[in-house]
Backbone bond lengths (Angstrom), bond angles and torsions (degrees), N, CA, C in turn:
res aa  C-N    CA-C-N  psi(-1)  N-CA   C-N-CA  omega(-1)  CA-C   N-CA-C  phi
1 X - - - 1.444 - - 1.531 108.49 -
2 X 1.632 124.53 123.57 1.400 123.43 -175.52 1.922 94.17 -98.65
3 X 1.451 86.47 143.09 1.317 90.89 179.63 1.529 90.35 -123.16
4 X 1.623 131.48 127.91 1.664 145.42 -171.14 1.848 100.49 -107.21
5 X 0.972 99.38 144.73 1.729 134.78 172.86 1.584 106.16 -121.66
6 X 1.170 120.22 150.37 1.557 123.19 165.12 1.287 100.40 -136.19
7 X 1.332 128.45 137.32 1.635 105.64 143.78 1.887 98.78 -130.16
8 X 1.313 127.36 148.00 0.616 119.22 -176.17 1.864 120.37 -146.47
9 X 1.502 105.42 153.26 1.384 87.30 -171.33 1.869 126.17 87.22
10 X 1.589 90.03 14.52 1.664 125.80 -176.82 1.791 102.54 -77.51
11 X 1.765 99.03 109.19 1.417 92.42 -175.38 1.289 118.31 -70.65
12 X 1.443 134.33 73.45 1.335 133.72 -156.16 1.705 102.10 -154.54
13 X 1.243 113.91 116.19 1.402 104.40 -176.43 2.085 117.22 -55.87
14 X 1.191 91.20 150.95 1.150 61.02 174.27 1.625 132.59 -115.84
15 X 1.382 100.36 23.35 1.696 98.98 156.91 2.211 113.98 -79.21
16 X 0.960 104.89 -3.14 1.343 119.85 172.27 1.468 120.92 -89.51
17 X 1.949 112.52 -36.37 1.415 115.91 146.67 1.484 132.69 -67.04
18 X 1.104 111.07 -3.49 1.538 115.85 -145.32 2.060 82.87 -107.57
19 X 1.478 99.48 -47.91 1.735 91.37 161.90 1.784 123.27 -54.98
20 X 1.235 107.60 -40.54 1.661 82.02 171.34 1.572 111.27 -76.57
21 X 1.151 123.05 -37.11 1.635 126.06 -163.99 1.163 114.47 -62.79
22 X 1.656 127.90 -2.88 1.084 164.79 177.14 1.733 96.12 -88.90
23 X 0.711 133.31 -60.31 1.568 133.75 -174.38 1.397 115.64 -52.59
24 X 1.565 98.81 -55.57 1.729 108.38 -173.05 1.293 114.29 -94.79
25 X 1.517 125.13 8.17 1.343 119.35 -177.91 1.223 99.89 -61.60
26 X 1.809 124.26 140.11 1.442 133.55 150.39 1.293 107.46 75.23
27 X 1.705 125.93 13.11 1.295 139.20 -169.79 1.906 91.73 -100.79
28 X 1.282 127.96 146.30 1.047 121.55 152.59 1.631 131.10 -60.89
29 X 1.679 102.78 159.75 1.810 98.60 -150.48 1.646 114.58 -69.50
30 X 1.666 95.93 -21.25 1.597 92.52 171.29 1.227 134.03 -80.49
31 X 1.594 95.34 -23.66 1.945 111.85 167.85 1.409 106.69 -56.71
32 X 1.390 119.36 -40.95 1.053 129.74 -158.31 1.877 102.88 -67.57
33 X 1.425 111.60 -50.31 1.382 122.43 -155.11 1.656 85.53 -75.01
34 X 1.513 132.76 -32.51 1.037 132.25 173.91 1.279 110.09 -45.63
35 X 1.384 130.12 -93.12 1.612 139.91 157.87 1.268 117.19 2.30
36 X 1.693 114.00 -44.56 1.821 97.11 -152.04 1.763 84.00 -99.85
37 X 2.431 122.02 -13.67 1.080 100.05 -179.50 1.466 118.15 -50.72
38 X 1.419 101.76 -47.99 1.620 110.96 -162.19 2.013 113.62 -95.56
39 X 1.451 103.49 28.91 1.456 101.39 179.44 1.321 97.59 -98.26
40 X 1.637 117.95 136.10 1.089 115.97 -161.28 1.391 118.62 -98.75
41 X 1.730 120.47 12.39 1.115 134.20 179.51 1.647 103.51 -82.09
42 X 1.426 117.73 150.80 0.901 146.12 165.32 1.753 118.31 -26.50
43 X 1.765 99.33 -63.63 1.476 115.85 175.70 1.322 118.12 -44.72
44 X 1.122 115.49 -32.71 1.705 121.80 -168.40 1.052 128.89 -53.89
45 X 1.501 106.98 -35.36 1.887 112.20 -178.46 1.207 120.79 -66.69
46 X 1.607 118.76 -40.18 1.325 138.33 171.29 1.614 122.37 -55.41
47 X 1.722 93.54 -45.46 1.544 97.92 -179.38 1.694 107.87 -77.59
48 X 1.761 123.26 -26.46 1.137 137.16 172.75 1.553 109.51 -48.68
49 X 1.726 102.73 -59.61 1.332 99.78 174.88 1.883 140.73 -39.23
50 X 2.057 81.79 -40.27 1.597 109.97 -174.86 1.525 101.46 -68.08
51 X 1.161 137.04 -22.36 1.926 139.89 -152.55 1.449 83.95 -114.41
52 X 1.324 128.68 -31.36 1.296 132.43 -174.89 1.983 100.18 -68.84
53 X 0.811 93.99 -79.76 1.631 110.49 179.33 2.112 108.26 -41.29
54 X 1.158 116.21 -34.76 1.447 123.15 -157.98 1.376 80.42 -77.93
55 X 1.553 120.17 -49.89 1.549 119.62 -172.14 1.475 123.77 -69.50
56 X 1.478 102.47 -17.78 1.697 105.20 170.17 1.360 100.28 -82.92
57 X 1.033 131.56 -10.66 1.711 133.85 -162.62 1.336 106.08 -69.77
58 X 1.887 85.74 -59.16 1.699 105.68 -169.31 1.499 121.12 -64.95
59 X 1.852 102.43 -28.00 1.329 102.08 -169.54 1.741 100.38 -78.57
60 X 1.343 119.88 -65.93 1.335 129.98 -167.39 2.247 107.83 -57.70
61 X 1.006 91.94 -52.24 2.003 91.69 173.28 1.696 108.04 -71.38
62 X 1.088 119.91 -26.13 1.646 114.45 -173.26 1.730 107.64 -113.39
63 X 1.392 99.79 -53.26 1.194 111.23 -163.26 1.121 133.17 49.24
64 X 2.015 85.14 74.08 1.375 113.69 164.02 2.010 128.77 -92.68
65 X 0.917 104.13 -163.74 1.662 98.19 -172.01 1.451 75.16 -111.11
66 X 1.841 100.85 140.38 1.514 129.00 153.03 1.707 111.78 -41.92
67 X 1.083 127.46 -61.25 1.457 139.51 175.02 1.551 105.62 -37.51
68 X 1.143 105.25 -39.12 2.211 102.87 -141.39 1.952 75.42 -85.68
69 X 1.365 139.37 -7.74 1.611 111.55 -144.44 1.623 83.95 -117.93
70 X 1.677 95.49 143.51 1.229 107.21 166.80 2.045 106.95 -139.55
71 X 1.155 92.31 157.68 1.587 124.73 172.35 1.561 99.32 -46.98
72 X 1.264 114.74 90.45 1.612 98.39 -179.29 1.622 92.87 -103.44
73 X 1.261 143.08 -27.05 1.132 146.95 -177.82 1.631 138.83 -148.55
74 X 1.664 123.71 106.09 1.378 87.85 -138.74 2.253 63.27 -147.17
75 X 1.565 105.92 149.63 1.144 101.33 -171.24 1.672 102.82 -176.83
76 X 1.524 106.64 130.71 1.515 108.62 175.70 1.538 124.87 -110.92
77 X 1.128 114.43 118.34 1.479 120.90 168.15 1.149 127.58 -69.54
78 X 0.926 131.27 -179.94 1.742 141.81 177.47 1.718 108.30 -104.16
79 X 1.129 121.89 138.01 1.302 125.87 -135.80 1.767 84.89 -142.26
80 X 1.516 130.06 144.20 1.445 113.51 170.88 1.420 142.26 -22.99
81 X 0.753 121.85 98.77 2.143 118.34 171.89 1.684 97.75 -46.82
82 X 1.248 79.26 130.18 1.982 94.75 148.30 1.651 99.01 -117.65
83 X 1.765 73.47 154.60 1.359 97.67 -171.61 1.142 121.74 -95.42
84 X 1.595 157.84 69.64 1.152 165.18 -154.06 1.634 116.04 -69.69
85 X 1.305 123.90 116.60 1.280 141.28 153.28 1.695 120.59 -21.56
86 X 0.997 137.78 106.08 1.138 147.92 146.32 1.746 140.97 -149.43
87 X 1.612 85.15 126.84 1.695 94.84 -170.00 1.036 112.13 -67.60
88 X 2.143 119.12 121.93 2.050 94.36 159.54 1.538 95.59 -99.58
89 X 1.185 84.18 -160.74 1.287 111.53 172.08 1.574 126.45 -55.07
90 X 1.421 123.50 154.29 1.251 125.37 -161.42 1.314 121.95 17.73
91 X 1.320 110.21 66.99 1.727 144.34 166.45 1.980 92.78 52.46
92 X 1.005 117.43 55.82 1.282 125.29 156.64 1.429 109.21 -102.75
93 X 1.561 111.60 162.17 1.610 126.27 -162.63 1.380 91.44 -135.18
94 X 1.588 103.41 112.75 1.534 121.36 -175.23 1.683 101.62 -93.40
95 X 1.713 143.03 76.55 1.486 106.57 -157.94 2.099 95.58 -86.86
96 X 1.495 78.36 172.09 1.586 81.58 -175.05 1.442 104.16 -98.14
97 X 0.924 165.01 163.05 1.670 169.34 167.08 1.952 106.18 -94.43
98 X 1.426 109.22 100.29 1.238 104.17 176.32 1.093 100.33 -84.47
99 X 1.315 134.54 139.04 1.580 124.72 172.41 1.876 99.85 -118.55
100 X 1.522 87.74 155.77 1.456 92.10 167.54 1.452 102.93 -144.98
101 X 1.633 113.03 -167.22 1.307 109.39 -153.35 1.885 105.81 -151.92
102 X 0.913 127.84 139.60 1.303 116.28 -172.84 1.754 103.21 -124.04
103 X 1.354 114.98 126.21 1.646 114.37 -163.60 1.696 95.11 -121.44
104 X 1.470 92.72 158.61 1.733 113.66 -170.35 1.388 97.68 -155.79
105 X 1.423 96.32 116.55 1.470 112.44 175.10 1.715 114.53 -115.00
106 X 0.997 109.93 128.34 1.885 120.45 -178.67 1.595 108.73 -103.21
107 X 1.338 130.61 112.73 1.156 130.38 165.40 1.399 107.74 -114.48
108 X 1.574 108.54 153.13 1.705 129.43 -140.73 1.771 88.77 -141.43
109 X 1.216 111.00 162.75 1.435 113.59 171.34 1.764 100.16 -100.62
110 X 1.643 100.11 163.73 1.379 89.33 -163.08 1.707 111.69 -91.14
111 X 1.164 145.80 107.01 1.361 158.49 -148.25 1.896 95.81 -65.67
């Protein structure tokens, strides 16, 4: 049984998410919440939130055990650029590329 999370629209690039989501892939969900507590990057809280939420999902809609669920699939896309304002020099327009990132996490019971 896949239990899905979305969050999306995460101001966080996402080759910068894609390094933590890299950590906890296929890791169990509490290892996982461990990792992103004490990762000291930026991305973490957001994706913390997302592993946070997948596990209220599973427990309260299925009502499964916290223990049995693991990360079977978890992956961030690229989500619209904004385009940011910046003046250079001799009336040139430097824009900046805000990127963001939209993440989907799948948790599985553990077989």
């Amino acid at each position: 049984m896949d239990i899905r999370a979305h969050a999306n629209y995460i101001p966080h690039s996402p080759q910068k998410v894609r390094l933590l989501v890299d950590l906890v892939r296929g890791k169990r969900a509490t290892e996982a919440q461990d990792i992103l507590r004490f990762a000291p990057q930026a991305a973490a809280t957001p994706l913390l939130k997302l592993i946070n939420s997948a596990i209220a999902n599973a427990e309260e809609n299925f009502g499964l055990n916290v223990e049995d669920l693991v990360i079977h699939t978890i992956y961030a896309n690229e989500a619209p650029t904004r385009k940011w304002r910046k003046f250079g020099a001799r009336g040139r327009f430097k824009p900046w590329l805000r990127r963001s990132s939209h993440i989907t996490v799948i948790l599985r019971e553990k077989e």
